[in-house]
C-alpha positions as CSV (number, residue, x, y, z in Angstrom):
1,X,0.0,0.0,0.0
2,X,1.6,3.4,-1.3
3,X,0.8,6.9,0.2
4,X,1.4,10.2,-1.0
5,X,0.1,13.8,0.1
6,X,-1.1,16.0,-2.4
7,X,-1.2,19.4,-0.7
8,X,-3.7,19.4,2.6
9,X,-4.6,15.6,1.0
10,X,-3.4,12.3,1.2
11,X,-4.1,9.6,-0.8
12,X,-3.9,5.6,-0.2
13,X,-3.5,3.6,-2.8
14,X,-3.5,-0.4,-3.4
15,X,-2.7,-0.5,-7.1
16,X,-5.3,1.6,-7.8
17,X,-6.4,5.4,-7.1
18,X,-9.5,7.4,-6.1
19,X,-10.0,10.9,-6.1
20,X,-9.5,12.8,-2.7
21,X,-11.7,16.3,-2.3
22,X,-10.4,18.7,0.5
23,X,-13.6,20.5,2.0
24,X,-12.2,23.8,3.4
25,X,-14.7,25.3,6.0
26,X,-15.0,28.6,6.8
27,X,-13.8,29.7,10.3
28,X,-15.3,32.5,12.5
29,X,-12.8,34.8,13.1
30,X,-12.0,36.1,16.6
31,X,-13.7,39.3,16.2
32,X,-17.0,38.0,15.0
33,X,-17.4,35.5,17.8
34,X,-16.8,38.3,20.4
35,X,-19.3,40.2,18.3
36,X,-22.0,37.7,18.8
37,X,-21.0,36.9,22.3
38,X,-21.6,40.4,23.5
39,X,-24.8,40.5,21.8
40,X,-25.9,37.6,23.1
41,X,-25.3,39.1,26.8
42,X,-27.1,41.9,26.0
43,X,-29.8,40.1,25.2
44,X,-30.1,38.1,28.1
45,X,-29.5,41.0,30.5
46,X,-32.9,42.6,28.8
47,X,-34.5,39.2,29.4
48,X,-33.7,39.0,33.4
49,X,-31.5,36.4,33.6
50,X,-30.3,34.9,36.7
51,X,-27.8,32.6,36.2
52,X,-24.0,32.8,35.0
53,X,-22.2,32.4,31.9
54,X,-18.9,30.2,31.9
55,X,-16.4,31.3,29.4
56,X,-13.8,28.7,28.5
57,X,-10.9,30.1,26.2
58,X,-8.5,27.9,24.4
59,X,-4.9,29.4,22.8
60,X,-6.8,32.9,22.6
61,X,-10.3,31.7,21.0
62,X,-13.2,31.1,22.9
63,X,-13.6,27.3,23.0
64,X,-16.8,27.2,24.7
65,X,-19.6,29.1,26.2
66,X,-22.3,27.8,28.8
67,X,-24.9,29.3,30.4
68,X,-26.2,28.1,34.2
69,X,-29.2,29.3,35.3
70,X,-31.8,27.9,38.1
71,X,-34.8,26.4,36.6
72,X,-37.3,26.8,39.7
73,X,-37.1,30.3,41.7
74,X,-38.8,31.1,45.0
């Protein structure tokens, strides 16, 4: 079995080759996904919210956002 890369793609071959399609998808960039995490605060300050927001960055980028809130209030 023979391999070779053909730029981001690499194709395996056992006497016989297919094809290979890179897919490139679009990334958000840093700005934008600060842009709609602001708004998105916004928002939920208008709406009352009562919970917190956990912010998780990795290398920079925001990796993951969650949002806590308590479901039954006295």
């Amino acid at each position: 079995m023979a391999a070779e890369t053909q730029g981001d793609a690499t194709i395996v071959s056992a006497g016989w080759t297919m094809p290979a399609q890179v897919i490139h998808k679009p990334k958000t960039k840093k700005a934008d996904k600060l842009k709609q995490l602001y708004e998105y605060l916004s928002n939920i300050r208008d709406e009352n919210f009562t919970g917190y927001i956990k912010v998780n960055f990795s290398q920079g980028n925001i990796g993951r956002v969650e949002k806590f809130e308590e479901i039954l209030k006295k």
